[in-house]
C-alpha positions in Angstrom: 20.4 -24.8 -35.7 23.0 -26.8 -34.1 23.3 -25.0 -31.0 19.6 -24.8 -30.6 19.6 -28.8 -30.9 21.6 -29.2 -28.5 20.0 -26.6 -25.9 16.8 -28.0 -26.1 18.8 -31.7 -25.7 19.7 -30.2 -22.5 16.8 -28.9 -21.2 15.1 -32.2 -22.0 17.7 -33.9 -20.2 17.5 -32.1 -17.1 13.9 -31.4 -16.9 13.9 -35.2 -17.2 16.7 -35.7 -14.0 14.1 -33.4 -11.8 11.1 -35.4 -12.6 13.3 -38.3 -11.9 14.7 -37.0 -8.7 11.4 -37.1 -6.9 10.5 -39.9 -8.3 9.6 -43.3 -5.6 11.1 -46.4 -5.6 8.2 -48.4 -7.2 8.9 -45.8 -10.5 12.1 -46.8 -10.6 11.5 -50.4 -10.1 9.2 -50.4 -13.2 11.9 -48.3 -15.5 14.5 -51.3 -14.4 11.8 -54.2 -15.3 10.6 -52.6 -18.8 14.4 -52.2 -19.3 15.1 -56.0 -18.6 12.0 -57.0 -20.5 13.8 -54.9 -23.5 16.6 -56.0 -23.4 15.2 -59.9 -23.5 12.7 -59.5 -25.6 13.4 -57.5 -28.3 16.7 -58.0 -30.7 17.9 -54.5 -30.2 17.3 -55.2 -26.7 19.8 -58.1 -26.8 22.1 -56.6 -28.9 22.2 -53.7 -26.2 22.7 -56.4 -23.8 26.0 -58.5 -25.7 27.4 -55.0 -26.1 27.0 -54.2 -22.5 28.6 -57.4 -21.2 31.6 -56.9 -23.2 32.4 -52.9 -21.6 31.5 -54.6 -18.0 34.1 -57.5 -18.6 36.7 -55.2 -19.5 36.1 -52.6 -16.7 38.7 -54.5 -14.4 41.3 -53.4 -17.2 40.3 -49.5 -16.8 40.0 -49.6 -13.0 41.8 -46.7 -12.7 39.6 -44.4 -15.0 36.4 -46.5 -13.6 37.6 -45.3 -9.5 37.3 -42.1 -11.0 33.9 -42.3 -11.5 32.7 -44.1 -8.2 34.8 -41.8 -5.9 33.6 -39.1 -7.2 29.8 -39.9 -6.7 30.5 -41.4 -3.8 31.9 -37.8 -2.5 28.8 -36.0 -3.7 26.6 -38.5 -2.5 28.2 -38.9 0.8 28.1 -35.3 2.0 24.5 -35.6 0.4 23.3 -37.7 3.1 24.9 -36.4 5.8 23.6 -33.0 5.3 19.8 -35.0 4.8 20.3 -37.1 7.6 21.1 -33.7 9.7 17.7 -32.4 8.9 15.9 -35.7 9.3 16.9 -36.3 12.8 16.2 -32.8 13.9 12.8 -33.7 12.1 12.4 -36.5 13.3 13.9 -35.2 17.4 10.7 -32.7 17.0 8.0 -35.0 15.5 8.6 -37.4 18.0 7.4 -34.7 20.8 3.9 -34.6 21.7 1.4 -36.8 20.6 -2.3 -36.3 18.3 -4.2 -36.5 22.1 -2.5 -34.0 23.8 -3.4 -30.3 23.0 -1.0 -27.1 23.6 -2.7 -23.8 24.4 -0.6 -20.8 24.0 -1.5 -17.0 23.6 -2.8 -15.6 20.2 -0.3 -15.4 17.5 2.6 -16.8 19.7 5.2 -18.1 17.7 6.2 -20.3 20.3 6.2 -21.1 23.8 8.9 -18.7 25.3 7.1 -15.3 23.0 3.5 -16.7 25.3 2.1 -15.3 28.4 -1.1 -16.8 29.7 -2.7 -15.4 33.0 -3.6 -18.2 35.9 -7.2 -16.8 35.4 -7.0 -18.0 31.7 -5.9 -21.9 33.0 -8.5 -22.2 34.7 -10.9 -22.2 31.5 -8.6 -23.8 29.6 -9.4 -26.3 32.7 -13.1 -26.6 32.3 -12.9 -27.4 28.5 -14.6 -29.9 27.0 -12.7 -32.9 26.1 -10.4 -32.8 28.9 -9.4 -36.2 30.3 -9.5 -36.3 34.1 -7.4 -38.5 36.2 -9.1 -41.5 39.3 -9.6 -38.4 40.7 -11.3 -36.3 38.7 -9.0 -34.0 38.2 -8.5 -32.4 34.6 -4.8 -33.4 33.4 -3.6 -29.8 32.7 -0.1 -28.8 32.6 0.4 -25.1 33.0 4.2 -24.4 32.5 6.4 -21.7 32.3 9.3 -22.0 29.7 12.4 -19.6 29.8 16.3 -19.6 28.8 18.8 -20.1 30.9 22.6 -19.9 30.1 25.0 -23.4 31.4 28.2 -23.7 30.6 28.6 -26.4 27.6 31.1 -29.1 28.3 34.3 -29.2 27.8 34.3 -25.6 27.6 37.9 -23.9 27.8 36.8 -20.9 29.5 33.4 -19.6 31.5 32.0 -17.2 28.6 31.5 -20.6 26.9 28.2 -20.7 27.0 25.0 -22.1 25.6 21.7 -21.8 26.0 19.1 -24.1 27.3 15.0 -24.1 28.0 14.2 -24.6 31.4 10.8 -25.5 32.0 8.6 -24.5 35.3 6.1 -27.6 36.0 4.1 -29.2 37.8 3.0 -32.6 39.2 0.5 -32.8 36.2 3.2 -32.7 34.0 4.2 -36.3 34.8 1.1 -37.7 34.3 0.7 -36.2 30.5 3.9 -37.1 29.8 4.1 -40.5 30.8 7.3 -41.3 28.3 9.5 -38.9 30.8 11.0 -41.5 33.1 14.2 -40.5 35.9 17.2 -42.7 35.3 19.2 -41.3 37.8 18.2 -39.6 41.5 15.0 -38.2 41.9 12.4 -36.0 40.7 12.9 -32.5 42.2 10.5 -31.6 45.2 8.0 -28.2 44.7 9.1 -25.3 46.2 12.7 -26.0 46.2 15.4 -24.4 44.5 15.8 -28.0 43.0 15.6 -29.4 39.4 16.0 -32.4 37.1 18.2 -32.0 33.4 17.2 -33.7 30.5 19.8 -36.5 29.1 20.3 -34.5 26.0 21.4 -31.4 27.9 23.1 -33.5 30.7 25.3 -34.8 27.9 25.8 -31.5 26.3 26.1 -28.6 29.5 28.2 -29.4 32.1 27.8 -30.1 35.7 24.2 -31.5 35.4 25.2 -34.6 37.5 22.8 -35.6 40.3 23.9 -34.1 43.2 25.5 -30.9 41.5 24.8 -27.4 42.1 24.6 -25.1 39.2 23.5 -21.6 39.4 21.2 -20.1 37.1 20.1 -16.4 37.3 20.9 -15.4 40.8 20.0 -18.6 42.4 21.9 -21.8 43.3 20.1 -25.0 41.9 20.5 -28.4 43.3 20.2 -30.9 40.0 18.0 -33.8 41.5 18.1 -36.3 39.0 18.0 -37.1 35.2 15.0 -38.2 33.2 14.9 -39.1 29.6 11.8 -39.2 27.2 13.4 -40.1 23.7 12.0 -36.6 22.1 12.9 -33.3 22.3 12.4 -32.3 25.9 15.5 -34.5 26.9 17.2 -31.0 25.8 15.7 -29.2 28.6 16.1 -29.1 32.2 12.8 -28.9 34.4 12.2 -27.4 37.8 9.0 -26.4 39.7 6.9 -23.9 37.9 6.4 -21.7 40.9 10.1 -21.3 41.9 10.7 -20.7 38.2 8.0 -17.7 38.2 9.6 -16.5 41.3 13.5 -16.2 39.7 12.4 -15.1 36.5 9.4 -12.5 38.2 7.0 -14.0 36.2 4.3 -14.2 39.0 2.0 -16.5 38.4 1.9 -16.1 34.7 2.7 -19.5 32.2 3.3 -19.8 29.2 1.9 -22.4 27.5 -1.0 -24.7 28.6 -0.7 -28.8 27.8 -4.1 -31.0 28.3 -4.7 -34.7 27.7 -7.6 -35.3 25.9 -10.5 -37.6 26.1 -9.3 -39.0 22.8 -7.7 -37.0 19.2 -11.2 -36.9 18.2 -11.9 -34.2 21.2 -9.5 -31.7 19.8 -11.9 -30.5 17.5 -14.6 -29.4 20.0 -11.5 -28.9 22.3 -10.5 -26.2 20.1 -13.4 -24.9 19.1 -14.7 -23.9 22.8 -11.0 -22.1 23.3 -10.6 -20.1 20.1 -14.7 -18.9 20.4 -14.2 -18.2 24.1 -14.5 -14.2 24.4 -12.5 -14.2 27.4 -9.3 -15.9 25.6 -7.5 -14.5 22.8 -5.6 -18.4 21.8 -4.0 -20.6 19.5 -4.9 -24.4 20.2 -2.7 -26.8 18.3 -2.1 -30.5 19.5 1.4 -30.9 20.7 2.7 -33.3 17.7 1.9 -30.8 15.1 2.9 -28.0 17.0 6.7 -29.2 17.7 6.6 -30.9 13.7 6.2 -27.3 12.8 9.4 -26.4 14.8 11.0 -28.1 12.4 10.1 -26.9 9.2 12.2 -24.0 8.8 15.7 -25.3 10.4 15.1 -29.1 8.3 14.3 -27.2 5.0 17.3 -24.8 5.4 19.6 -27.4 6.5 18.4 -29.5 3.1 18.5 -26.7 0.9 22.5 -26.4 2.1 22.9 -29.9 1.5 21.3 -29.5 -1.9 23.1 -26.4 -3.0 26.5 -28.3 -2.0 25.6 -31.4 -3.4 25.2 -29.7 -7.0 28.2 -27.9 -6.8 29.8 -31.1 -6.0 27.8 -32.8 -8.6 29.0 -30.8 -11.6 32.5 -31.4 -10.6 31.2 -35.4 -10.4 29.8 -35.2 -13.9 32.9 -33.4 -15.8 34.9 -36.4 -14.0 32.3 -38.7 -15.6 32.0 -37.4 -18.8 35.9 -37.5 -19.2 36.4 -40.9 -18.1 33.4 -41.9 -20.6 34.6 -40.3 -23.3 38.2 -42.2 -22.9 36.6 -45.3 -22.7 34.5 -44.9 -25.8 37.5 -43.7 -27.5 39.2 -46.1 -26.4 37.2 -49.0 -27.5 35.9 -46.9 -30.8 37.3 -50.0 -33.0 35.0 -52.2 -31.4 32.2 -50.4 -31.3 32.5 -49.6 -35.1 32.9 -53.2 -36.0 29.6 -53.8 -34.2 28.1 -51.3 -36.1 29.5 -52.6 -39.5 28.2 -56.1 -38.5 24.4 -54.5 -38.2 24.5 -53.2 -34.3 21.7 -50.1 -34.3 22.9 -46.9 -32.7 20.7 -47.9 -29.9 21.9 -50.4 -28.4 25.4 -49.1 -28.2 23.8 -46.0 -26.6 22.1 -48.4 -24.0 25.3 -50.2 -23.5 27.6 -47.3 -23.2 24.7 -45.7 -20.5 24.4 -49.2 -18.5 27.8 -49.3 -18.0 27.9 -45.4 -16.4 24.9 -46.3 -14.2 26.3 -49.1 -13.2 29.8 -47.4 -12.0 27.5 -44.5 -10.9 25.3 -47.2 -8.5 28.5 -48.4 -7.0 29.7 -44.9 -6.1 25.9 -44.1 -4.4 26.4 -47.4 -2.7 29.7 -46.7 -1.4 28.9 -43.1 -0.4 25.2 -44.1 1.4 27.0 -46.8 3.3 30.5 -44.5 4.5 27.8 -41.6 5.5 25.7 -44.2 7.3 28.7 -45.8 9.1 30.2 -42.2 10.3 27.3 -40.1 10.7 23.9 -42.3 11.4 23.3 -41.5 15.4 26.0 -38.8 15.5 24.9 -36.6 18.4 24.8 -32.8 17.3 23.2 -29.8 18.5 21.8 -26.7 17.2 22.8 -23.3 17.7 21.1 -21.3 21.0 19.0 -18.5 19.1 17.8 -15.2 20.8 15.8 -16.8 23.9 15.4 -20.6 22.2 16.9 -23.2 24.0 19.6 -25.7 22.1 18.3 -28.8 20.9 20.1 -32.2 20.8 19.4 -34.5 18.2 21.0 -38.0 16.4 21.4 -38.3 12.9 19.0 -40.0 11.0 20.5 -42.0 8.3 17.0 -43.5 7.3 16.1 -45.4 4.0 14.0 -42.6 2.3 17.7 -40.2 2.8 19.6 -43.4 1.1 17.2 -43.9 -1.6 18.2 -39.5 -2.1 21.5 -40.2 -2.0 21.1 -43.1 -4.6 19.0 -41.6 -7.0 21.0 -38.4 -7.5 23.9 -40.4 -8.3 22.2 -42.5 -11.2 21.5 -38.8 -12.2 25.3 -38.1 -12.3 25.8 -41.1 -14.3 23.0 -40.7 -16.5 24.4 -37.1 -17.3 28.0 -38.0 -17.8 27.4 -41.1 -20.0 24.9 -39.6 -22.3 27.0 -37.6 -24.1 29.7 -40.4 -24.1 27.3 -42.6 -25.9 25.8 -40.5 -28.4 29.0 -39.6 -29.7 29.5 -43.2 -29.6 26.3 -44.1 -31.5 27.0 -41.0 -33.9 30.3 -42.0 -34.9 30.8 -42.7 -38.5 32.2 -46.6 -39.2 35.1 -45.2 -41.5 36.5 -42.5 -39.1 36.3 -45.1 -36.1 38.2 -47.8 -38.1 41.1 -45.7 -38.6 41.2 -44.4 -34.6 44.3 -45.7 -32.8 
């Protein structure tokens, strides 16, 4: 009967730590004011309170034991956020590409742009759409381009088989005017039919010799690099050339693949989309370009935070038994005092409260000092990911934002919450007479 007590205890207990784990700020924010109004309100409340006050006095005395406590957290929490902040920036890199009036055509069932082949004859009804912005001109701003690897030595590399791989993307003039956040910061666009092209400032920073004025050679071709642009999303990881000298090296003819139009406004994708996907002489998926690269992300962000969640348990329980030990040598050693409030009329309540506020508050001091050490070392860390089959690498910043903090923070009041519960019921439970004769 015992044993079963205490199992469902502990599934009680955790069941409460997930709800609590995805629970928003505001929640929280209400526990800590019905907590305060508790506490002043109500005479268990104060009594939790007096008792409280005295463990937080003494906690300079046990610094040593209470260290334990906030390093540890601050460990779990720290690589916590720095595995969450990986996958938020590579999120975030992604979501920021594209925007909700700017549509991407690509062939039917195309996972992405480098597995899509469209023929010239099919940009040219993609074209004559409806919803198509036009430019002073009248001309519909479409941007057929052809994406495909292409292998550049990283930098710093020790040796030539050093290698990485990165998207180059064929284009046109249109493609400057649908992408008007691309600006060149250094030389000059490339000019169209010329072995000539311009490198992202993502990949200039990570592939080496993409310096204006450098020649590189990609496939069997010599490249001059022309300038460097940067657009503040993910195409700063690619390098761009002219779409027909691109066709021409890779013998694509005059194939793309993928298809980029502005629309009139996000409410034209609809119709947009519609006039594609019914079209009998297309077989297409039509996506606007911000959901389409958001979807990029999914897999990579949610297998980079289940890693950081697997490790940040492993780490946690490790946390906890640090926690629970240091607990239980604190209430054991102040089991005198804790009796004699309980002789003098203090419920088992309030000591449990007190013994708990005390944990949380070590355990919000270790989630402080671990957000705050993974946002000073990691938040705009410049990584990469790895070059997969015939994707390109992407380079992205950290992302130490407030929503990965409040993660961090919130799993370690679960670490406390865990390792003082124990602690304090045994506190609460312990007879008056066996206390009094302790130490």
């Amino acid at each position: 009967m015992k044993f079963l007590k205490g199992l469902l205890t502990l599934i009680v207990v955790f069941a409460g730590i997930a709800v609590f784990l995805v629970l928003p700020w505001p929640g929280l924010a209400a526990i800590v004011v019905l907590l305060g109004l508790w506490m002043a309100l109500t005479r268990r409340g104060q009594q939790a309170a007096s008792v409280a006050a005295i463990g937080i006095a003494t906690l300079a005395q046990r610094a040593g034991s209470a260290a334990v406590i906030v390093v540890g957290i601050a460990g779990v929490v720290g690589v916590l956020v720095a595995m969450l902040a990986m996958a938020q920036g590579y999120a975030d890199t992604l979501r920021r590409t594209g925007s909700d009036d700017t549509a991407i055509v690509l062939r039917g069932a195309s996972a992405s742009e480098v597995s899509s082949v469209l023929a010239h004859d099919s940009v040219v009804v993609i074209e004559q759409a409806p919803g198509v912005a036009r430019d002073d001109a009248g001309k519909p701003i479409v941007s057929p381009e052809l994406v495909v690897a292409a292998n550049l030595l990283v930098r710093g590399a020790k040796n030539d088989d050093d290698m990485g791989s990165v998207q180059l993307r064929g284009i046109g003039d249109e493609a400057w005017k649908l992408r008007t956040n691309a600006k060149i910061i250094a030389g000059r666009k490339f000019e169209p039919g010329k072995y000539e092209l311009v490198a992202g400032k993502g990949a200039q920073a990570h592939f080496a010799g993409l310096e204006p004025g450098a020649q590189i050679r990609i496939g069997s071709r010599v490249w001059t690099v022309a300038g460097i642009f940067e657009s503040g999303d993910a195409l700063d990881s690619e390098i761009w050339a002219d779409a027909k000298v691109v066709g021409d090296t890779y013998r694509r003819g005059a194939s793309v693949t993928s298809v980029f139009a502005r629309l009139t406004s996000p409410a034209a994708f609809d119709s947009f989309k519609n006039a594609l996907t019914t079209d009998p002489r297309l077989q297409v998926d039509v996506d606007t370009s911000q959901h389409y690269f958001s979807k990029q992300s999914e897999g990579t962000s949610k297998a980079i935070r289940i890693i950081g969640i697997v490790v940040g348990v492993i780490m946690a329980i490790g946390a906890i038994f640090g926690a629970l030990n240091t607990m239980f040598a604190a209430v054991a050693v102040r089991a005198r005092e804790i009796a004699t409030l309980r002789a003098i009329g203090f419920r088992g309540l309030p000591v449990v409260v007190a013994v708990m506020l005390e944990t949380m508050l070590l355990a919000l001091a270790g989630g402080v000092l671990g957000g705050l050490i993974a946002w000073l070392v990691f938040n705009g860390y410049s990584a990469s990911t790895l070059s997969m089959g015939s994707t390109g690498q992407l380079m992205f910043q950290f992302n130490v934002a407030p929503s990965v903090l409040w993660t961090g923070i919130k799993w370690a009041l679960a670490i406390g919450f865990v390792g003082g519960l124990y602690p304090a019921l045994r506190a609460a439970r312990l007879p008056v007479t066996v206390a009094l004769r302790e130490q």
